[in-house]
Structure formats: C-alpha cells, structure tokens
MDTraj code that builds the backbone (N, CA, C; nanometers):
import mdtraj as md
import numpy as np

residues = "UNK UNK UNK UNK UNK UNK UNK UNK UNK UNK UNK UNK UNK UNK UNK UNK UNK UNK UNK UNK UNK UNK UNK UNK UNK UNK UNK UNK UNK UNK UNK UNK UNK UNK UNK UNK UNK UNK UNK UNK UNK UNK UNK UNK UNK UNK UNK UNK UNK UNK UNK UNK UNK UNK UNK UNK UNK UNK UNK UNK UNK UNK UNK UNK UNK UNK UNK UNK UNK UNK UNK UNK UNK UNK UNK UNK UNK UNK UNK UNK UNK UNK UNK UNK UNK UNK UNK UNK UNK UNK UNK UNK UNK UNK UNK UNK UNK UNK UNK UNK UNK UNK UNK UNK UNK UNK UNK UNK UNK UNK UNK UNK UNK UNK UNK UNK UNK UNK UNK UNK UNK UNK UNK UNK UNK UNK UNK UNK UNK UNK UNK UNK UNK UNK UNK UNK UNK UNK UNK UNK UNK UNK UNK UNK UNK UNK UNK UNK UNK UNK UNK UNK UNK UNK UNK UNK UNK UNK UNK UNK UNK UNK UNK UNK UNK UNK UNK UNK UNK UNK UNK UNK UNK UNK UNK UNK UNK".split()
xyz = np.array([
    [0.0830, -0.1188, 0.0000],
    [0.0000, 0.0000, 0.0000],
    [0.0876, 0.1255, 0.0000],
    [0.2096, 0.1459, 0.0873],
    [0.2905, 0.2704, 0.1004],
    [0.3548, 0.2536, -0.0444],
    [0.3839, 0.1553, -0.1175],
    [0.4421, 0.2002, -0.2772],
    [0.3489, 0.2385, -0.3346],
    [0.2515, 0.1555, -0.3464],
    [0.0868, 0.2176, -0.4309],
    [0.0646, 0.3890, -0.4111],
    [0.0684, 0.3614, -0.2394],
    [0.0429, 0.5428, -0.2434],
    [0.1445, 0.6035, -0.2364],
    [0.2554, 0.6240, -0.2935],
    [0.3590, 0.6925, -0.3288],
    [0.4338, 0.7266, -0.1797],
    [0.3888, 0.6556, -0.0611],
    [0.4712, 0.7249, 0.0689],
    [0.6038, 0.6405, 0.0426],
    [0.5941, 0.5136, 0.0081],
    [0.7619, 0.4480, -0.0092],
    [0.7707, 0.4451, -0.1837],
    [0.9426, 0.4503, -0.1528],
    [0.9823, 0.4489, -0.3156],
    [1.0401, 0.2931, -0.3127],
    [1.0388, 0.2541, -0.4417],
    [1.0753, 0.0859, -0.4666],
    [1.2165, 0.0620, -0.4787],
    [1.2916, -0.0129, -0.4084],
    [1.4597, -0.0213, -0.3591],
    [1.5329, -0.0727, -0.5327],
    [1.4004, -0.1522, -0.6394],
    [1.4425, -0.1787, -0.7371],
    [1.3197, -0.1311, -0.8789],
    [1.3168, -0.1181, -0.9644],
    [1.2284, -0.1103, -1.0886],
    [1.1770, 0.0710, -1.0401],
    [1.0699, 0.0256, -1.1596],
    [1.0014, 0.1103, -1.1719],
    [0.8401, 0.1384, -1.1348],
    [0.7942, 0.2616, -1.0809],
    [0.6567, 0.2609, -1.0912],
    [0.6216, 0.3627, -1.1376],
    [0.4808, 0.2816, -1.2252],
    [0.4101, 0.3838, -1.3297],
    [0.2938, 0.4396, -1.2910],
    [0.2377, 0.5687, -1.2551],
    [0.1079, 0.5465, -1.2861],
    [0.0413, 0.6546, -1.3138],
    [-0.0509, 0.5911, -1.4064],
    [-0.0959, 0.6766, -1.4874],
    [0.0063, 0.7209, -1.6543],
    [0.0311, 0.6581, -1.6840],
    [0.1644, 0.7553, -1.7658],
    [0.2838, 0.7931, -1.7578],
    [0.3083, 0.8063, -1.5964],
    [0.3996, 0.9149, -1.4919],
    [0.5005, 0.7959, -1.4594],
    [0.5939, 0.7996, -1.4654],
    [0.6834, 0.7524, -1.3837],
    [0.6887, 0.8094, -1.2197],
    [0.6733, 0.7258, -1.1292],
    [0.6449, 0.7938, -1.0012],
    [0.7749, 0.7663, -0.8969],
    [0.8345, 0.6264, -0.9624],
    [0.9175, 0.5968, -0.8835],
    [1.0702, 0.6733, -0.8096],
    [1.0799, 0.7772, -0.8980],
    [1.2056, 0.8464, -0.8987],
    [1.1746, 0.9916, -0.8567],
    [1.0446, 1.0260, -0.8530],
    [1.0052, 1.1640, -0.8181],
    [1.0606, 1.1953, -0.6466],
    [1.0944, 1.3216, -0.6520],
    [1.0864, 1.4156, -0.5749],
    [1.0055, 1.4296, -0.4410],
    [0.9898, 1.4732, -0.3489],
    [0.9196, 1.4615, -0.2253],
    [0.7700, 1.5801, -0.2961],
    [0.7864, 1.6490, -0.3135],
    [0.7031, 1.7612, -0.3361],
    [0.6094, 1.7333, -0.4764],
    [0.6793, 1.6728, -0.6279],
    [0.5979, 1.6105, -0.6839],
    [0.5370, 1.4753, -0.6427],
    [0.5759, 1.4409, -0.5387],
    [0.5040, 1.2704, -0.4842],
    [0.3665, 1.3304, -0.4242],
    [0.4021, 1.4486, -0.3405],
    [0.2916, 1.5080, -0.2895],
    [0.1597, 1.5522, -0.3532],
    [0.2146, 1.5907, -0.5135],
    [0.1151, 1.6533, -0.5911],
    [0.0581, 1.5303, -0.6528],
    [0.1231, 1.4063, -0.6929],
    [0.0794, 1.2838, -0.7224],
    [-0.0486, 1.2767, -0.6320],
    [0.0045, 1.2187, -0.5420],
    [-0.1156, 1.1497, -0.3973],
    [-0.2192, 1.2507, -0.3671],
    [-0.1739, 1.3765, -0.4330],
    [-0.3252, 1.4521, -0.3550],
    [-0.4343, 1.4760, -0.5031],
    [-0.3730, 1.3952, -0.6241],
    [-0.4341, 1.4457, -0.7901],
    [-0.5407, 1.2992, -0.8341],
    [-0.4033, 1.1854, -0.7342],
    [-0.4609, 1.0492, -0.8228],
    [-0.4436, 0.9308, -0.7141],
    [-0.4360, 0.9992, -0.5839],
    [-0.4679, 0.8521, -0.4687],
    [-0.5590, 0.9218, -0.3711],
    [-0.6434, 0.8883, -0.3403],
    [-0.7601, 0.8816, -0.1868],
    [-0.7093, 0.7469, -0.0701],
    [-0.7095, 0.8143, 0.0130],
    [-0.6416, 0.7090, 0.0945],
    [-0.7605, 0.6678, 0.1998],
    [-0.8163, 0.5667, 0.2538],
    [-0.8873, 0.6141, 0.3538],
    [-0.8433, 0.4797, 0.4474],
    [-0.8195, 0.5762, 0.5817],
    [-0.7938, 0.4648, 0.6892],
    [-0.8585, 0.3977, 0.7950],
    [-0.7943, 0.3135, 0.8619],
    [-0.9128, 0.2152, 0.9738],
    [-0.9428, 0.3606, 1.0890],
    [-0.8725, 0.4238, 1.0868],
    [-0.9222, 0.5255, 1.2081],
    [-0.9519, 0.6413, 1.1431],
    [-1.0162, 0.6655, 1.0302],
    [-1.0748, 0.7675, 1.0009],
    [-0.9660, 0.8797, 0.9920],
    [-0.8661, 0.9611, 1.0492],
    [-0.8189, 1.0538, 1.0207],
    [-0.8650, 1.1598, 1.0395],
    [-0.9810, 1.2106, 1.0806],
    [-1.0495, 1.3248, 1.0617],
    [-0.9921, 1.4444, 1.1854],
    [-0.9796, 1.5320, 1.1080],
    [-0.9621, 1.6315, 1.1997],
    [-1.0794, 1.6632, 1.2911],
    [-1.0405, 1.6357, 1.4318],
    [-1.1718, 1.6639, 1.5610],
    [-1.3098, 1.7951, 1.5401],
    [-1.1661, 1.9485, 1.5239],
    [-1.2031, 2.0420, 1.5936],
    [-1.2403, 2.1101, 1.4825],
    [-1.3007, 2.0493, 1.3640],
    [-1.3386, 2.1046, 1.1889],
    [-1.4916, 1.9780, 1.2057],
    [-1.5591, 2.0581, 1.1109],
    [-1.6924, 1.9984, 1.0405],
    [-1.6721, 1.8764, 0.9491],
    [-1.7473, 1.7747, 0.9235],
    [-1.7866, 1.6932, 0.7984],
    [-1.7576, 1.7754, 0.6599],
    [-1.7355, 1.8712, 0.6384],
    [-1.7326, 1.9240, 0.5353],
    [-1.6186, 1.9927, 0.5083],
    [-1.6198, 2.0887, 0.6520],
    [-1.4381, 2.0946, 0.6320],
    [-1.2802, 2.0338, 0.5628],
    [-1.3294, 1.8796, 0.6689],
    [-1.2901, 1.7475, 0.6509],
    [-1.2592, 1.7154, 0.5362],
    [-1.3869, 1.7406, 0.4305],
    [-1.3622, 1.6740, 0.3131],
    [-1.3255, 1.7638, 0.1848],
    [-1.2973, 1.9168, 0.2496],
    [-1.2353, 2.0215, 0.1639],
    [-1.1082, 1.9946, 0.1810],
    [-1.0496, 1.9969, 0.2669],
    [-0.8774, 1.9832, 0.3114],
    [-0.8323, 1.9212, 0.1789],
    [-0.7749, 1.8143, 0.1453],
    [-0.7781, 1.8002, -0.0288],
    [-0.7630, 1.9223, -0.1268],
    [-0.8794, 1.9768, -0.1386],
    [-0.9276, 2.0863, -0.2279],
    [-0.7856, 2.1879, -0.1833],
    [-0.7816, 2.2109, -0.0558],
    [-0.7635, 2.3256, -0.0337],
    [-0.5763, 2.3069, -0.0515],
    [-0.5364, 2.1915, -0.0497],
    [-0.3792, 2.1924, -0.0760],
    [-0.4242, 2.1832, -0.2178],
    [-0.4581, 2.1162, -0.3529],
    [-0.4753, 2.1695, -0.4289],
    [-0.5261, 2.2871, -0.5089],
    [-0.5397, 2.3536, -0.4351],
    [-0.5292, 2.5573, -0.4613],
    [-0.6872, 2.5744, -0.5135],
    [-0.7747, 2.5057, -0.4932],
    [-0.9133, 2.5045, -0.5584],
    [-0.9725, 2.6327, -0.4418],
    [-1.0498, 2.6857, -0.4965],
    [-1.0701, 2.8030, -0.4504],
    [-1.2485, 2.7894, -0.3514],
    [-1.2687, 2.8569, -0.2400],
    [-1.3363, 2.8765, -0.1812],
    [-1.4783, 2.8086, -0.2036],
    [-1.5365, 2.8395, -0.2491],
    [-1.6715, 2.8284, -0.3066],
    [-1.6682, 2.7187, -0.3926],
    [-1.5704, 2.6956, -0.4870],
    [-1.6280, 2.5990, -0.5505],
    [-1.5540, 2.4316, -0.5047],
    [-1.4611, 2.4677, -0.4257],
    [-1.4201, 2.3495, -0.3010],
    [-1.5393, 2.2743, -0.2405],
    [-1.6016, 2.3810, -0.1631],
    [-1.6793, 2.3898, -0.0741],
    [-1.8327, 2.2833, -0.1690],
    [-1.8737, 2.3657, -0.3104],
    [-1.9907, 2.2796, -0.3652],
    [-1.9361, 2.1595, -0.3967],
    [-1.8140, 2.0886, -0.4171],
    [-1.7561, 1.9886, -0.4804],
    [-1.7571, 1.9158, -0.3403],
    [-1.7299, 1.8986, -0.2506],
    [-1.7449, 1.8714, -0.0821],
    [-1.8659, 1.8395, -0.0438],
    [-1.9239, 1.9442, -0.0731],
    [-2.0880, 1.9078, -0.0719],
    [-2.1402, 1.7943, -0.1147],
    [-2.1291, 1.8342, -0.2933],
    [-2.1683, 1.7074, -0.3575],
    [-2.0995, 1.5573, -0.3047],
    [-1.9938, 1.5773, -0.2611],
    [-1.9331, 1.4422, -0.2516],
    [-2.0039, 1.3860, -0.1193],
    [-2.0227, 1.4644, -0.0277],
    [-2.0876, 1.3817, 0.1058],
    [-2.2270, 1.3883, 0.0854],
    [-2.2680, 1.4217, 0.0053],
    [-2.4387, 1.3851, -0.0489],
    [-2.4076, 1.2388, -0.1303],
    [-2.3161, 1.2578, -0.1925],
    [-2.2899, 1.0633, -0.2390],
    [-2.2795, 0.9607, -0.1586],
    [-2.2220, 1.0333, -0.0475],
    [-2.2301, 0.8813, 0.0558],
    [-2.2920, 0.8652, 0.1815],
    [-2.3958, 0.9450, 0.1630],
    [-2.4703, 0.9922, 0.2293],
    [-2.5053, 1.0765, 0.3837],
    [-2.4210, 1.1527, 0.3541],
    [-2.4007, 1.2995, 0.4500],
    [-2.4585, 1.4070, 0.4381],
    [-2.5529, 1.4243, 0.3145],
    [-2.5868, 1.5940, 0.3091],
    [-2.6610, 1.6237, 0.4490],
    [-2.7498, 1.5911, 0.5225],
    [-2.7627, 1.6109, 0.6360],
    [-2.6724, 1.6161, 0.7796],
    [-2.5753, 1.5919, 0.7566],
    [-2.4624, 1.6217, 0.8646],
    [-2.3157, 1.6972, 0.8016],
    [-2.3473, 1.7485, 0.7283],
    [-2.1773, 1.8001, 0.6439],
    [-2.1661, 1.9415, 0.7885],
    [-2.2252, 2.0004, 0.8654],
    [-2.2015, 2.1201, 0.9539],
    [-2.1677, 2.0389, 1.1603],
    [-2.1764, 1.8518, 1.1221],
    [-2.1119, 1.8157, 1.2510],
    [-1.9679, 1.7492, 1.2306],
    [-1.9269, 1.7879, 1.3654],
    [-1.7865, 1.7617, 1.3975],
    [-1.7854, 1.5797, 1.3999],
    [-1.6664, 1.5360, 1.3654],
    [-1.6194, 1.4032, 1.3965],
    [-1.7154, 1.3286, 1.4914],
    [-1.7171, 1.4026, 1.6186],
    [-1.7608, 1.3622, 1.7822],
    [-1.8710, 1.3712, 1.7776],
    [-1.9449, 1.4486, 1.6551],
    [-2.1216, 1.3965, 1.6996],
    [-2.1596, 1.3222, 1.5831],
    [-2.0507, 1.2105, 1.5127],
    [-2.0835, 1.1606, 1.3993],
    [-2.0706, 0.9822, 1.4524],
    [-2.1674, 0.9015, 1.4396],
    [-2.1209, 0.7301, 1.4619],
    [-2.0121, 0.7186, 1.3903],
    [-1.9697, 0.5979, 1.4337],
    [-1.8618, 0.5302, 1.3572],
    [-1.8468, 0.5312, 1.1721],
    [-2.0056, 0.4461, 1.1743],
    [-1.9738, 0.4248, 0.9813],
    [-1.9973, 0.5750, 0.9385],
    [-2.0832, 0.7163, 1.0186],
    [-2.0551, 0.8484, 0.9375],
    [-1.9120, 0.8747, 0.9661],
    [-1.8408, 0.8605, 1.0445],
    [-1.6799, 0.9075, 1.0805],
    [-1.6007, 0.8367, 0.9320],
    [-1.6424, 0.7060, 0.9250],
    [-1.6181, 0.6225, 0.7935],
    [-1.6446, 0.6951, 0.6583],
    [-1.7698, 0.7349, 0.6504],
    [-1.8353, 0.7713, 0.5466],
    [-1.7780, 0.9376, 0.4856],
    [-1.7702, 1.0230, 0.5879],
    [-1.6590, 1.1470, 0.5982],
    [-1.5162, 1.1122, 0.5253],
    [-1.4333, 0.9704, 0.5761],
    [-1.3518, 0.9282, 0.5733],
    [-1.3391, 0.8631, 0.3842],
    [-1.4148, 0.8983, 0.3526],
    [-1.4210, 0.8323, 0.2354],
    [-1.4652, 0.9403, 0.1043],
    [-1.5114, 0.9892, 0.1495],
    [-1.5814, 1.1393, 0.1074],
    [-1.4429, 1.1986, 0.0288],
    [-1.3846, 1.2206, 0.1649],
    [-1.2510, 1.3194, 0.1563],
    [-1.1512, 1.2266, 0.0609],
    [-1.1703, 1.1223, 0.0964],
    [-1.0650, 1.0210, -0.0570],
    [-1.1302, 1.0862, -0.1656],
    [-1.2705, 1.0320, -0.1816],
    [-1.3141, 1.0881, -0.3149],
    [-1.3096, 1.2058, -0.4030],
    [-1.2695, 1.3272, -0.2687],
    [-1.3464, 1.4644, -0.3155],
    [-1.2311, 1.5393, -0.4273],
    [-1.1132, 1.4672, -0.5035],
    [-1.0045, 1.5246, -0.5873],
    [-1.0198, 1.3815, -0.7079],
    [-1.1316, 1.3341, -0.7200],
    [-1.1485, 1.2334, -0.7720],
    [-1.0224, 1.1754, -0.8286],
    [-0.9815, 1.0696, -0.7609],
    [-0.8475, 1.0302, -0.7420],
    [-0.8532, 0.8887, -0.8531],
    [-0.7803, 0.8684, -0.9239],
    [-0.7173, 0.7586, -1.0056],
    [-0.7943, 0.6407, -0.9285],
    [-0.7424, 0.6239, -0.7925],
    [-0.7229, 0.4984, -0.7150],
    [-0.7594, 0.5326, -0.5697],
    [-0.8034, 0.4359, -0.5156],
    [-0.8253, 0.4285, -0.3843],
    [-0.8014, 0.3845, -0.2728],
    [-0.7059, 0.3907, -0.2114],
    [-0.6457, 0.2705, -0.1297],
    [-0.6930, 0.2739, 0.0623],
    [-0.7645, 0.1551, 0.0375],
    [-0.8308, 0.1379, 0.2036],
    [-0.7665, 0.0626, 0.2852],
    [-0.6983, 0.1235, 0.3748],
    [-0.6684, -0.0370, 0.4894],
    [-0.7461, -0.0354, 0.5871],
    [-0.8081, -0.1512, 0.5884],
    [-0.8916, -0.1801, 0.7119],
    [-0.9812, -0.1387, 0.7376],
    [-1.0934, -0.0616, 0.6088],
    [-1.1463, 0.0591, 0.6839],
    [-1.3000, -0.0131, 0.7755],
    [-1.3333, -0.1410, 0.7318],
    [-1.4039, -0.1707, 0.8327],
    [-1.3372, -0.1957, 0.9909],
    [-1.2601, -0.2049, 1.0248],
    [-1.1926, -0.2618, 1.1215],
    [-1.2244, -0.2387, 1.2620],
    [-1.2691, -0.0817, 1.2584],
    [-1.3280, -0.0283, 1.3905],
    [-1.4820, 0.0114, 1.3794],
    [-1.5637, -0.0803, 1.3194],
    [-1.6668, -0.0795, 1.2719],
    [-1.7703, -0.2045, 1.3133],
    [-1.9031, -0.1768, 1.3911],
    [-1.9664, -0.2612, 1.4060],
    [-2.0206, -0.4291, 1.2856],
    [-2.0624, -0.4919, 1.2871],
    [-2.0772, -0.5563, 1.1649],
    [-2.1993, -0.5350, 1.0720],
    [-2.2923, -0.4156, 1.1242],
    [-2.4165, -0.3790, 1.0454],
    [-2.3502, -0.2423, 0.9431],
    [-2.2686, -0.1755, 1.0302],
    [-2.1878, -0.0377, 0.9516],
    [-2.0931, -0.0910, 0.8253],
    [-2.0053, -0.2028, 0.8944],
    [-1.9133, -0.2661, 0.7995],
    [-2.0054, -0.2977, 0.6466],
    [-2.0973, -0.3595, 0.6801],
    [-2.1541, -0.3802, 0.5553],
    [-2.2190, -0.2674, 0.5381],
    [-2.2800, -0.1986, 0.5270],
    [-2.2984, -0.0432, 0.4593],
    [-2.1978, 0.0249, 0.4004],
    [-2.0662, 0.0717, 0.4776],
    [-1.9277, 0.1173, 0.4301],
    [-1.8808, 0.0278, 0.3055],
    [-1.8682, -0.1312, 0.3163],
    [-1.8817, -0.2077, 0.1921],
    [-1.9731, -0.2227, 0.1182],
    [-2.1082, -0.2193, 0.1240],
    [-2.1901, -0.1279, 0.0209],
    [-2.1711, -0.0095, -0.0804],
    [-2.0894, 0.0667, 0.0015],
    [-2.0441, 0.1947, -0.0264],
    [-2.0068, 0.1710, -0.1494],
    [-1.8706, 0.0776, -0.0882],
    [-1.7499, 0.0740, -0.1904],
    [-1.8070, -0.0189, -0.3013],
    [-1.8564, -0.1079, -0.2715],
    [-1.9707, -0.1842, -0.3848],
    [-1.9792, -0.0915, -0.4852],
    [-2.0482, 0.0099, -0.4627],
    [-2.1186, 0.1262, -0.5547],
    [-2.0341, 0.1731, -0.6228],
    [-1.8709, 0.2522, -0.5396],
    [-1.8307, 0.3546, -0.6118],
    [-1.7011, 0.2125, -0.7047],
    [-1.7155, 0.0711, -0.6854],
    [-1.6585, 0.0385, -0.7813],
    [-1.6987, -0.0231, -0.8651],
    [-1.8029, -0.0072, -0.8901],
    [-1.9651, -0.0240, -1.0045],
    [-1.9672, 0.0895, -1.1026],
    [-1.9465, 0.2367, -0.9896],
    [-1.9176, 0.3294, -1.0914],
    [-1.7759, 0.3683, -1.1440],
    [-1.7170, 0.2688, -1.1528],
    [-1.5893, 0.2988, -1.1894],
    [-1.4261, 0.3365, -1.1375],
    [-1.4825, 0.3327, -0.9737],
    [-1.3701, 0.3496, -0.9123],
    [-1.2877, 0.2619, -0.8838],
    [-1.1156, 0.2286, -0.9009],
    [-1.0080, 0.1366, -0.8547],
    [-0.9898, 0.1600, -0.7245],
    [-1.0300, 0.0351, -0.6722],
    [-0.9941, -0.0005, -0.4859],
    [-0.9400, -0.1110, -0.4889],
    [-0.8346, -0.0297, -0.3906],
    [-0.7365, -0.1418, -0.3447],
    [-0.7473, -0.1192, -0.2151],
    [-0.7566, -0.3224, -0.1011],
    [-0.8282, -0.2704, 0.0315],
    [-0.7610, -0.3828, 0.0255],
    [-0.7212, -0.3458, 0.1729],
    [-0.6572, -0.4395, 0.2861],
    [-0.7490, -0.5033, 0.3799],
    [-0.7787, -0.6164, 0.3970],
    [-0.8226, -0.6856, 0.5293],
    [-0.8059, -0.7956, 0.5364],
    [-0.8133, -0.8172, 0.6856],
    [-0.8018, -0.9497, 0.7146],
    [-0.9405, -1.0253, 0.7134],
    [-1.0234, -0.9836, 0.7408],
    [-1.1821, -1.0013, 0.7427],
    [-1.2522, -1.0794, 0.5782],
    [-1.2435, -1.1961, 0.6015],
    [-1.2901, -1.2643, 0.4837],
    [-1.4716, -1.2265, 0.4399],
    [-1.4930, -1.1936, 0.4829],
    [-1.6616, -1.1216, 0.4345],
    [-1.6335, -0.9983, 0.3848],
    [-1.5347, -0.9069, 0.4405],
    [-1.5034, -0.7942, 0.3102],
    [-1.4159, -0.8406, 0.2566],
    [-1.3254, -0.9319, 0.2715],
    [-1.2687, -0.9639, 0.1030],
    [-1.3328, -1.0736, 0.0039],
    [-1.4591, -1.0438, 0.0672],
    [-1.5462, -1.1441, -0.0293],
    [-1.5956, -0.9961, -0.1734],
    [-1.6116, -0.8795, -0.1146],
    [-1.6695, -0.8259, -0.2080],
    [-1.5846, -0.8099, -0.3364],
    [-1.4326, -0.8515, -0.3351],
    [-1.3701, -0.8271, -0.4165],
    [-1.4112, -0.8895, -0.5550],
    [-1.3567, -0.8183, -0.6292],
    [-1.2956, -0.9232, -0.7794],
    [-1.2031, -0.9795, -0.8055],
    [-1.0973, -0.9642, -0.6921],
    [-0.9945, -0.9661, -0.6762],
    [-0.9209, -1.0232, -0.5535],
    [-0.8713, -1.1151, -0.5533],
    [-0.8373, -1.1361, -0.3469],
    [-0.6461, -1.1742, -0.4143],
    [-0.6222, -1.1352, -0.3518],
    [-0.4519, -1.1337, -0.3216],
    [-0.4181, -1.1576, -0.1897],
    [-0.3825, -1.3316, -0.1678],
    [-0.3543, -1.3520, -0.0219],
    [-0.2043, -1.3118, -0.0127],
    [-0.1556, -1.2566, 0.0934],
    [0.0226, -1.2433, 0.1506],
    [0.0152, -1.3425, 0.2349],
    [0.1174, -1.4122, 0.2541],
    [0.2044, -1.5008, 0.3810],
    [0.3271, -1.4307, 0.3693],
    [0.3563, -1.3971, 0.5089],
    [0.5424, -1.3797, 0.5120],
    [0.5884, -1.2636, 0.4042],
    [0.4853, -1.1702, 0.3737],
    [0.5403, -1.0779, 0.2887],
    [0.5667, -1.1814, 0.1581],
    [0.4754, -1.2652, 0.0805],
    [0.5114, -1.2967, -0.0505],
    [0.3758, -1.3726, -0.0576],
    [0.3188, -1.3695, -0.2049],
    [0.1849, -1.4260, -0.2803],
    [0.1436, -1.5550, -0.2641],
    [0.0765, -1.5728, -0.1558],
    [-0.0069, -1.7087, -0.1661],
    [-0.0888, -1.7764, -0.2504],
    [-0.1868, -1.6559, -0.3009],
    [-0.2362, -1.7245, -0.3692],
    [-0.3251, -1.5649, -0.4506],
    [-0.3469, -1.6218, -0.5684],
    [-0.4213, -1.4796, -0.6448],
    [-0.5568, -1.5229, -0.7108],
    [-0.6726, -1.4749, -0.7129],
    [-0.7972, -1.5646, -0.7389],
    [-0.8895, -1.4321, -0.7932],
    [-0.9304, -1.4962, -0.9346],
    [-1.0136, -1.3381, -0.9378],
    [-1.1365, -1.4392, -0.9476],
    [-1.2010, -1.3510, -0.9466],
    [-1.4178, -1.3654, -0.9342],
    [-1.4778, -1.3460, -0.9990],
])
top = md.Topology()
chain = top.add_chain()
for i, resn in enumerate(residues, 1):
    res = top.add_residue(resn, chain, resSeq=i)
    for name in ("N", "CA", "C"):
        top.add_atom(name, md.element.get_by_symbol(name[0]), res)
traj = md.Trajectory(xyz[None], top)
C-alpha cells in the first residue's frame, strides 16, 4: 500500500502510474501525485476533531489551490454521495462510527483520485456499519472506481474481484471472481 500510495519508493524497478513515472520523483511532486490520483482512507478515520464533515472533506481541495466556493460545492456534492448531506455542519464527535467512515471516504473521493487505497477501513466498525461502508465501496466500484483494500476479514474480502492472499510478505495465492 505505502508504494501504491507513493509514501515508499521501490529499492528496485520502476513505478508507473498513470503515464507518470512515479518511482524516482521528488518529495514535493510525490505530494502533488497522492493529492491528484490517490484517496487514501484509513481504519481510524483521520479526521480532523475540531473542523466539520465538510471541512474534513475540503482539506484536499484546499492543498490543491481550488478556490473557496467551488471546493466547498464539490465537498458538498461528494458527502451527499455517501450519504451525509444532512450532517456536512457536525464535527467528527457527533458523527457514529460508519458516518466518521463515510466522511472518511468522502474526503478520498473529493479530488477524484485515479485509485483508492483502504486499509482496514471496516476494522473499527460494528458488523451492520461494515456492511454499509462495503456497500459503499460496492457502488463507487460499479461506478468505476479502482480499490485497493486491505483486510483481514474474509466477508469484506469477499466483495472483491480480486483477493490477493500475503504469507510472510510474498503471494499465496491470487484468485479473481
């Protein structure tokens, strides 16, 4: 996942993506990479406490220089997709778990990113939320979105098309659906 999302560089070869050679870049173009063409979303949500649902899912926007207002409707729209337009003005702390999730996913989406990379994100998640949050992702990779998700949890790596087991850091076994 840290080569996928550009935080580690590869000790040998090359990585491509998109076109781009990524492997050899710079700290500052890696940065502009991951914030153009990866959404990251994690098992603990990430969310800044002491900011809104909406805030949350501008941050993105706002290191990519997107300007006020139209950040802000693009934010909007995105937590009306996963179903937030009724809470985009509460904080983290008055949000359940799968909305802390759902925020958490928002903000991947909201620079509509190449790729998506989840670890764990059911993990701190009841098992009625888990399947909603994987619903989610059901949807947005129906409509076209690339997810790549980590778990150990064989009922979300059932939704895959894709299952890639690791042992010991090397390929057990690869099985598509």
């Amino acid at each position: 996942m840290n080569l996928i999302g550009c935080l580690d560089s590869p000790d040998k070869g090359d990585y491509e993506l998109n076109g781009r050679t990524v492997s050899n870049m710079g700290d500052r173009k890696l940065a502009r990479v991951r914030n153009e063409e990866i959404g990251f979303v994690f098992q603990t949500f990430n969310l800044l406490n002491r900011t809104t649902a909406l805030h949350n899912v501008e941050m993105p926007l706002i290191y990519a220089g997107i300007g006020r207002k139209k950040r802000q409707k693009i934010a909007e729209d995105v937590l009306a997709r996963v179903g937030l337009a009724d809470r985009m003005s509460h904080r983290p702390s008055e949000l359940s778990g799968g909305q802390r999730q759902r925020v958490a996913i928002a903000r991947a989406l909201v620079t509509t990113p190449s790729i998506l990379l989840a670890d764990e994100p059911t993990g701190n998640l009841d098992s009625n939320t888990a399947r909603e949050i994987m619903s989610l992702f059901d949807e947005l990779h129906a409509s076209g979105h690339t997810i790549v998700l980590v778990t150990h949890d064989a009922d979300v790596a059932g939704h895959a098309d894709r299952v890639i087991k690791l042992l010991d850091g090397a390929i057990e076994s690869d099985e598509r659906r």
